[in-house]
N, C-alpha and C positions, 0 to 999 in steps of 0.2 A: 671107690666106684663113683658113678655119675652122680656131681652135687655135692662128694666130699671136698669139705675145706680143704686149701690150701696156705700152711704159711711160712712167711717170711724165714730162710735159714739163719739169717744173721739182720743187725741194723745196718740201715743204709738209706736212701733220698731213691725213690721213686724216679727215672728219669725218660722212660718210656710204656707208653700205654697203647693196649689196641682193642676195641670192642666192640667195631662193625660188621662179625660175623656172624653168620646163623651158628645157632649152638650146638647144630647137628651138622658135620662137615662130612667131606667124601673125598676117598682115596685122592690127590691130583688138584685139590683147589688148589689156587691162589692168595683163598682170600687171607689177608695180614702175611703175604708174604708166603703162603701154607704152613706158616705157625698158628695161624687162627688168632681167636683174641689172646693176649698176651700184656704180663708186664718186664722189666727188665730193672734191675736197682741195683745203682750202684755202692760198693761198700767201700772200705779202707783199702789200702794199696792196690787202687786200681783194678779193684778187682768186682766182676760184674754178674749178678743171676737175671737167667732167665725162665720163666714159667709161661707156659706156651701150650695152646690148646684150651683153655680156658672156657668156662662160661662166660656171657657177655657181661652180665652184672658184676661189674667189678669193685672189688670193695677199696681199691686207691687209685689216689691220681697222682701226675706228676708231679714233682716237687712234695708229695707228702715224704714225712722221718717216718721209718718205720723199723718196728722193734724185733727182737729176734723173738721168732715164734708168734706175730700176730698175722691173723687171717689176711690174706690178700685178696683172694678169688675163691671160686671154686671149681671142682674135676670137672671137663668137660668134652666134648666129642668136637670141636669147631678147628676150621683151616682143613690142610689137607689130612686125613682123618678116617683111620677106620672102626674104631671104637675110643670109649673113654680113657684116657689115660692122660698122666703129665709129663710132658717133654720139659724136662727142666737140662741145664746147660749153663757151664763157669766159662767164667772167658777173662782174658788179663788184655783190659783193653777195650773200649764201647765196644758191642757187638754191632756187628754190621759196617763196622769203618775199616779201612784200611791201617793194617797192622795189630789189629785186634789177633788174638790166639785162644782159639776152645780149648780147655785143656779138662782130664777127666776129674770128677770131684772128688773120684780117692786119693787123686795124688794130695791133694788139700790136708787127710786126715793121717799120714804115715808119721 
């Protein structure tokens, strides 16, 4: 629910942050993109998390190492947005650049 922690799936370096949105978003912003506040870390083989929707108070910044299973943020309602929840998101490849690929996080676990 709203305000629960969220953390890190695995270690990796911090390499994007966003946490200029109201923590109360609505269906259709824009703001961070309509991910809302967010972070993005990168891990081993090129392989990328995103946690998205966040509250603003963020517990890392860029270029922190971060461990698997430490708090990063927490639950929040921000970006485009109709209640609390975390849009989390794998990706082989920076998110957001070209040639990047979402792919789903069970395939990760088979």
């Amino acid at each position: 629910g709203y305000g629960s922690p969220i953390y890190a799936t695995n270690e990796g370096t911090v390499v994007e942050t966003y946490n200029r949105c109201a923590n109360n978003g609505y269906y259709g912003s824009q703001c961070g993109g309509s991910y809302g506040n967010y972070v993005i870390i990168r891990h081993d083989n090129n392989v990328y998390t995103l946690y998205a929707h966040m509250l603003k108070n963020l517990e890392v910044n860029v270029g922190d190492i971060v461990e698997r299973g430490q708090i990063i943020g927490s639950m929040g309602n921000s970006g485009s947005s109709t209640g609390p929840h975390l849009h989390f998101g794998v990706s082989y490849g920076e998110p957001k650049t070209a040639g990047s690929r979402w792919v789903s996080p069970w395939s990760l676990y088979k």
